[in-house]
C-alpha positions in Angstrom: -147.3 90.5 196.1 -150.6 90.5 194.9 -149.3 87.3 192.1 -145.8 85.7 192.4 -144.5 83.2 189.7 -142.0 81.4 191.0 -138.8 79.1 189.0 -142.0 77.6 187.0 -141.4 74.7 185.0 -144.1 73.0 182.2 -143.7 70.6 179.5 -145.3 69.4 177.0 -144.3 65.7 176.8 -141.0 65.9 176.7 -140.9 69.4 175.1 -139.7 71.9 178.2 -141.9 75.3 176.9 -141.6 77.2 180.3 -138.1 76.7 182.2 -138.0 78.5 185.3 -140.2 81.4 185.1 -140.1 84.0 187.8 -142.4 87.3 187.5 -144.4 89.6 190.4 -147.8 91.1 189.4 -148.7 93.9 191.1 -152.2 94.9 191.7 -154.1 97.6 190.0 -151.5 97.4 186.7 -151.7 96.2 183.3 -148.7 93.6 182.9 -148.1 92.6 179.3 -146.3 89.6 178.0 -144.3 89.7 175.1 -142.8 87.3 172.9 -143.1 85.4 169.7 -145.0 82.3 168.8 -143.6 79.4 171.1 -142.3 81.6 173.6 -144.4 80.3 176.4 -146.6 83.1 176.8 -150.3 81.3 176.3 -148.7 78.3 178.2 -147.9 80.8 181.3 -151.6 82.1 181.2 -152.8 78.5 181.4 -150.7 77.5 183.9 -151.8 80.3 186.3 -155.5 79.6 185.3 -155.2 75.9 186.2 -155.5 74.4 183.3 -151.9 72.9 183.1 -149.8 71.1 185.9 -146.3 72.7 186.5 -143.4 70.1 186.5 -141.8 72.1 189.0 -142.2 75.7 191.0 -144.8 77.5 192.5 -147.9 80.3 191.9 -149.1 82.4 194.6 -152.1 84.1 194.5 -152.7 86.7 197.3 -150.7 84.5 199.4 -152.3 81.1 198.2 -150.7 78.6 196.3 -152.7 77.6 193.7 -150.4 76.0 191.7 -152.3 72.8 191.4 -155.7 73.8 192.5 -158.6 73.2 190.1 -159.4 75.4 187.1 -163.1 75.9 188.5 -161.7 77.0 191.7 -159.4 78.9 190.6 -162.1 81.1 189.1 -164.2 81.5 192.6 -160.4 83.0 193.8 -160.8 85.7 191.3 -159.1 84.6 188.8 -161.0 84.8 185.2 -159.2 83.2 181.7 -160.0 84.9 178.1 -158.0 82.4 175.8 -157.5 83.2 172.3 -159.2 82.6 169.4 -163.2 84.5 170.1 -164.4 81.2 172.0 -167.8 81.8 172.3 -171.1 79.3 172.9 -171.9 80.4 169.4 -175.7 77.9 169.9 -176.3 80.3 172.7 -177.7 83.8 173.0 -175.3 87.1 174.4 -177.3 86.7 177.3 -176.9 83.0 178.1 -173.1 83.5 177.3 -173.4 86.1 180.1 -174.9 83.8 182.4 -172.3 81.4 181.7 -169.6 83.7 183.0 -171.4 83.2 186.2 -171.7 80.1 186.5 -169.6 80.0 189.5 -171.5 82.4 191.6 -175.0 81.6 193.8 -177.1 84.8 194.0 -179.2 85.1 191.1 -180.5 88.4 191.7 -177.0 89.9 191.6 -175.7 88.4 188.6 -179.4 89.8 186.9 -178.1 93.3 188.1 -174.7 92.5 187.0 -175.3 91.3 183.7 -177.4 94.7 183.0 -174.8 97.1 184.6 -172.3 94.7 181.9 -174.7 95.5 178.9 -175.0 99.2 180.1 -171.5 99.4 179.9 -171.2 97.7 176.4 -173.9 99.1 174.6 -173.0 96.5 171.8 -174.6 93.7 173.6 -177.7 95.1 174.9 -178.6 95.7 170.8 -177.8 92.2 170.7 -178.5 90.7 174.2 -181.1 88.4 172.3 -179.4 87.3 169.2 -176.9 84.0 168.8 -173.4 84.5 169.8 -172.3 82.6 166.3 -174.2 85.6 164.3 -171.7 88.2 166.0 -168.7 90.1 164.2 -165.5 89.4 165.4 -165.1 92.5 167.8 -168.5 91.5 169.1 -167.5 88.4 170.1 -164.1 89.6 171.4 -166.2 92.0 173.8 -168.5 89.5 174.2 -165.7 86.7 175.9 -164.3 89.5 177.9 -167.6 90.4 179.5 -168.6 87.3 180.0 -165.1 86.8 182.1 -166.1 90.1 183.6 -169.1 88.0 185.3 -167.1 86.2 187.4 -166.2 89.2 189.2 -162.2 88.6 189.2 -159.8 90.4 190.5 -157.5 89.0 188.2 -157.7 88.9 184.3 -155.5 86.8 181.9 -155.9 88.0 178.4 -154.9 85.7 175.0 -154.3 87.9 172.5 -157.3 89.9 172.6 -157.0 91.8 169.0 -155.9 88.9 167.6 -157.7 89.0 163.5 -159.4 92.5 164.1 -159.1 95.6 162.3 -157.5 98.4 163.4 -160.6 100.2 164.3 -161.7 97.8 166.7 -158.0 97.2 168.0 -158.7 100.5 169.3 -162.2 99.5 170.8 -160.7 96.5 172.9 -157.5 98.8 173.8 -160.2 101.2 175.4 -162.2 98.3 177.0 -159.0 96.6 178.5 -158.3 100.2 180.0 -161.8 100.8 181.2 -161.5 97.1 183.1 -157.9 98.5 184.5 -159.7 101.1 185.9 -162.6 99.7 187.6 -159.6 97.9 189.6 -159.0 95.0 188.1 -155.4 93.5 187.5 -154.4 92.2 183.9 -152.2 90.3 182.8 -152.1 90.6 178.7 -150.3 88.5 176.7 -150.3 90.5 173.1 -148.1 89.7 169.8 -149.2 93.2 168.6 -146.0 94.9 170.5 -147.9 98.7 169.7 -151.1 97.6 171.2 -149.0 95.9 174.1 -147.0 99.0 175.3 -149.5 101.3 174.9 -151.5 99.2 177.6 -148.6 98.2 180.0 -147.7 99.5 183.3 -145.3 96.9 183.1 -143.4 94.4 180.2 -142.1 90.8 180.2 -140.4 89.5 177.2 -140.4 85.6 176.9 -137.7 83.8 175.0 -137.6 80.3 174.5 -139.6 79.2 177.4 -137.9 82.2 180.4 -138.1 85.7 180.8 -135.6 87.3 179.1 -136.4 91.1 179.6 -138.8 92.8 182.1 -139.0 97.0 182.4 -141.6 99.3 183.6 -143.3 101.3 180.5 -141.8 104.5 181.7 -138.1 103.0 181.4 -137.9 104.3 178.0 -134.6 102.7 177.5 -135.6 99.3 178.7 -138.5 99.3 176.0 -136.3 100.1 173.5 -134.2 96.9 174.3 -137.6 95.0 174.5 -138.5 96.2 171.3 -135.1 95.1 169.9 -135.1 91.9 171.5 -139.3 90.9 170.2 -138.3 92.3 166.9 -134.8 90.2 166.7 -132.8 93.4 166.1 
């Protein structure tokens, strides 16, 4: 399995947020994580990314464990995290945001000719390749974190609530660049509270509830997202 969660356990203090938490990702799809606030979805994200310690359990990666390897390295296995919130280096230009994405990577000459095939492919920041990140709408920004992850050249991407705050209009605009990024090959893992947005996107749905998974369907089990639905919604 291309990423294998496995009985995962993580606390905050003495808080228990994730309590056992099995899931398989399969390559090439668009898994989306479902679930309301406290659920354990961003937790799960940073967990796989590195940036937490589990208590217990095990994540594979390819067939690595990496449960306990460092965030940084992490990234050169090809594994890139967009958390919430529009985090960019708002001092910095698009560009030097861009380079920053690849800050992990040696050849200089192909991260030149990848940062212009990323600006080619979002013509929203070649207009702005020059200007601050800071001065940037919030749909710029949002495309602007994603390519930047992009740079890392993962084969994995974990996604924080990418339309979190944006208008409908743009909603749309990340959807579309999300599904362009599926189809260049690259697996995601989405966690969205927007449950449209989420299962237009997923191949696959987990639902989270209080720290395990209490649901998981395919998208074309129509009855199975029906009981997601019912079970996100509380009804």
């Amino acid at each position: 399995m291309f990423l294998s969660v496995r009985d995962l356990l993580v606390n905050y203090g003495k808080l228990e947020v994730l309590k056992g938490v099995s899931l398989e990702i399969e390559e090439g799809k668009i898994s989306v994580l479902l679930g309301a606030n406290g659920s354990g979805k961003s937790t799960l994200l940073k967990t796989i990314s590195g940036l937490y310690r589990p208590i217990a359990g095990s994540i594979w990666f390819q067939d690595r464990r990496i449960d306990g390897v460092s965030p940084h390295d992490i990234v050169r296995l090809g594994i890139a995290y967009v958390p919430e919130g529009k985090r960019v280096l708002t001092t910095m230009t698009v560009m030097e945001n861009l380079e920053m994405g690849a800050y992990t990577r040696k050849n200089k000459r192909e991260i030149v000719r990848d940062i212009e095939a990323i600006c080619e492919h979002f013509p929203v920041l070649e207009q702005k390749r020059n200007e601050k990140s800071g001065n940037l709408s919030g749909g710029e920004r949002q495309t602007l974190i994603i390519a930047r992850a992009l740079m890392a050249k993962p084969r994995l991407l974990l996604l924080d609530e990418p339309a979190q705050g944006l208008s409908p209009l743009l909603v749309k605009e990340i959807a579309d660049i999300i599904t362009g990024i599926s189809r260049d090959g690259v697996t995601i893992v989405l966690v969205e509270h927007n449950l449209r947005l989420g299962l237009s996107l997923a191949h696959r749905v987990y639902v989270l509830e209080n720290g395990i998974i209490a649901f998981q369907a395919k998208s074309t089990d129509l009855s199975g997202v029906e009981y997601a639905k019912r079970i996100y919604l509380g009804g």
